[in-house]
Each structure stands twice: as C-alpha cells, then as structure tokens.
C-alpha positions in Angstrom: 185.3 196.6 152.5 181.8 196.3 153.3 179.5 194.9 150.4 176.2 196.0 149.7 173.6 194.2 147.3 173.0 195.7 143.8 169.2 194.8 144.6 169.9 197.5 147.3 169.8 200.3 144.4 167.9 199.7 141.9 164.1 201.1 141.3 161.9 198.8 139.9 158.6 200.2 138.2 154.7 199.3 139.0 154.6 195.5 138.3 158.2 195.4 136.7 160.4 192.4 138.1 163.7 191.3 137.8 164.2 188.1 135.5 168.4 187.3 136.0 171.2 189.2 136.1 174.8 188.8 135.0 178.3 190.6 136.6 179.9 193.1 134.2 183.9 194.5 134.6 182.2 197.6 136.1 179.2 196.1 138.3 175.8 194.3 136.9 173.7 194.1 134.5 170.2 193.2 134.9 167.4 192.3 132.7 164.0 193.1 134.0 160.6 192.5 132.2 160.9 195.6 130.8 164.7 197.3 130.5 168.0 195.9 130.7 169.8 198.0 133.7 173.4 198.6 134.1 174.0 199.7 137.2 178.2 200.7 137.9 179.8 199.4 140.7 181.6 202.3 142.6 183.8 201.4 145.5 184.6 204.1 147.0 184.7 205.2 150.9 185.9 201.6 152.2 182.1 200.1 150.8 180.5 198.8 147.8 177.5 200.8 146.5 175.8 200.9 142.7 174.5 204.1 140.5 172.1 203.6 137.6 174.4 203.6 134.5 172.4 202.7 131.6 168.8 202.0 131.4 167.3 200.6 128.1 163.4 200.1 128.0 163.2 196.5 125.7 160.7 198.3 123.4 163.7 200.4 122.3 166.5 197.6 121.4 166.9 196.9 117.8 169.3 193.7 118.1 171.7 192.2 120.7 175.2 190.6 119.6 177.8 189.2 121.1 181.4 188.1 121.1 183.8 185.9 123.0 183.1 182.6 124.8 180.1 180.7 126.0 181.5 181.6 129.6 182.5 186.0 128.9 181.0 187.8 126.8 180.9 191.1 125.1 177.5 192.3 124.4 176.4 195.3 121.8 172.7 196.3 121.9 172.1 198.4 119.4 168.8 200.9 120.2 167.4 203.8 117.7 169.2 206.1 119.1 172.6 204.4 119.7 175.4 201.5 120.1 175.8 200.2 123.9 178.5 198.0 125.1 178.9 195.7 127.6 182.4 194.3 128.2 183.1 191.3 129.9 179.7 189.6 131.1 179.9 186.7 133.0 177.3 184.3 134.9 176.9 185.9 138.7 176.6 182.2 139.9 180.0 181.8 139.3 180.7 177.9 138.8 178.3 175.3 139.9 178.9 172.1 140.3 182.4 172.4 138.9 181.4 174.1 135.5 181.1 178.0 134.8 177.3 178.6 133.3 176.9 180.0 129.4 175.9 183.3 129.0 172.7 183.6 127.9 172.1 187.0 127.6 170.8 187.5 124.0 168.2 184.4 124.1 166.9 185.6 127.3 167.1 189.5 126.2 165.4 188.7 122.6 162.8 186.3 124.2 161.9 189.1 126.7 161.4 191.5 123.9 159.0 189.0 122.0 157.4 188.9 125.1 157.1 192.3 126.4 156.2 193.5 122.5 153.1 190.7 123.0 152.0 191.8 125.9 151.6 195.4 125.0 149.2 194.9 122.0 147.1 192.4 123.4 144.0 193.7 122.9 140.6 192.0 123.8 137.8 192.4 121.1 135.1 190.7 122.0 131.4 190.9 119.8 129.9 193.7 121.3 133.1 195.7 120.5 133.2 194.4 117.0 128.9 195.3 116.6 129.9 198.7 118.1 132.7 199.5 115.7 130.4 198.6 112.5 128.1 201.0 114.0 129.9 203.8 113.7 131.0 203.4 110.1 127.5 203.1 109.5 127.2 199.3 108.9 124.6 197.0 110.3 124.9 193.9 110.4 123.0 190.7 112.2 123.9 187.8 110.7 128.0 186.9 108.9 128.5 184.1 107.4 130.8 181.1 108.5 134.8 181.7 106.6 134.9 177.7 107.4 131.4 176.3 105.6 129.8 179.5 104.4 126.7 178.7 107.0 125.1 181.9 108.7 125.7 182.9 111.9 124.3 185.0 113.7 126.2 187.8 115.5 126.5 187.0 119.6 125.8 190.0 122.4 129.3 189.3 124.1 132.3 186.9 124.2 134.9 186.7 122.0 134.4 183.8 120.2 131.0 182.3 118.2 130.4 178.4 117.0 129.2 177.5 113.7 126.1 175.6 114.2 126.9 173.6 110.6 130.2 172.9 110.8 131.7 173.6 114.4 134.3 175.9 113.9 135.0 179.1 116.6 135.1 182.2 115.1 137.2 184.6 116.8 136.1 188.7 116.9 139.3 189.5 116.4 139.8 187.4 112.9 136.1 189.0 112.1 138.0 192.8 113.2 140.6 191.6 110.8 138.9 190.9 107.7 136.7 193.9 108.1 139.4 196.1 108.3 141.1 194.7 105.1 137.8 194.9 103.2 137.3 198.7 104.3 140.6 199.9 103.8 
C-alpha cells in the first residue's frame, strides 16, 4: 500500500501554521494556531489518503479533558455547540531514544487558546487615538494628571506611552482608555 502524507491534504488558512500533531485510531489530529483538525485516514484503493473530519476553530473550545495514560489518550473537547471525541491519541514520533513521548495535547491545546484569544484583541491605542476618542464625547482635555505622584502631564501628539517628568513613571494610553471608560460608564 502506498502511503501518502497527511500534510498532503490539509488546507491551511492565510498565515495559519501547523504547531504538532498526534496519530489517532482513525488518522491524525493536528493542532494548528487556530483549529485543531482531524483529518480520517481512509485506506481504500491499495493507498493511504486523508479527508477533513472535524475542524474546531480554538476560539470555539470551552475545555479539553482527557483520560488514560501519559503515552494514549482519550481526549473530549467540549465546544458550544457540542462534545468531540478523540480515542486513542498517541505521540506520531513513536519512541525515541527507547521511551514513548507524553501526550501533551491539552497543555499545548489550552496554551494555544490563551494565545490565539491574545492575539485577537490586541489592540494598539496610542495618544492620538485616546485625544480623538475624548473628542467625540465632547471632552477636551490637555493636561491629566500622573495616577503615580499626582504631577501634571501633559497629553503627547502620538506613541503609546508618556513619562512623568516628577516621578518617572510611563503611563500607558491604554490604562488612560481604561480609567476613562470606567469613569464614563
């Protein structure tokens, strides 16, 4: 039987990339930087190819659990919409150096979540954002005062960040964004 590559079928979005993958009873699972793919194994007419089983954007997975050894596992991610299972996962590498490899699907899955979740509300404020957005509720201001010393400061053009003069302390736009929203709300 001739054996084709998994990497051979899957579709990888604009700037997503693979980050590991383990074998499953049925094929592979793969974790990507923003889904976890299953993609089925079907070996049919005398060679190996894989279909798209299951893909789960990150954004959508509620928790991950597991059960069985540090070596095969059975993974549930649970999503909004539903339970998934996973039976059976176990390292791809096989054993190196004499040892099997632990699973580390969960770690790698929730710390890709943290991640992914991060990345998508980043959000640059910077001080001409921040003098633009007082604008328009119809507050003017030139000068704040210092959160650290209670100093003045005066209110930079641009950039993200202004030092107190008196004490030294950076003052992020974004903490300023955040304390005017609280006040105003």
């Amino acid at each position: 039987m001739k054996s084709i590559d998994w990497k051979d079928f899957i579709y990888l979005q604009d700037k997503e990339y693979i980050i590991k993958h383990w074998g499953v009873k049925d094929g592979v699972l793969i974790l990507t930087s923003m889904r976890i793919v299953h993609m089925k194994a079907d070996r049919s007419n005398h060679y190996e190819k894989f279909n798209l089983n299951e893909s789960i954007p990150l954004t959508s997975i509620k928790s991950v659990n597991g059960s069985g050894d540090i070596w095969r596992q059975d993974v549930y991610i649970y999503t909004n919409e539903k339970k998934i299972t996973f039976i059976g996962i176990y390292p791809k590498e096989g054993i190196v150096e004499g040892k099997m490899p632990r699973i580390d699907f969960k770690d790698m899955v929730m710390e890709q979540i943290k991640s992914t979740i991060q990345n998508e509300n980043k959000v640059t404020i910077d001080y001409s954002f921040l003098k633009t957005y007082l604008d328009k509720g119809g507050i003017l201001l030139t000068t704040l005062r210092c959160p650290h010393c209670g100093a003045p400061i005066e209110i930079p053009n641009g950039g993200n960040n202004v030092k107190c003069k008196h004490c030294g302390n950076l003052i992020l736009a974004i903490d300023l964004l955040d304390r005017i929203s609280r006040i105003t709300k």
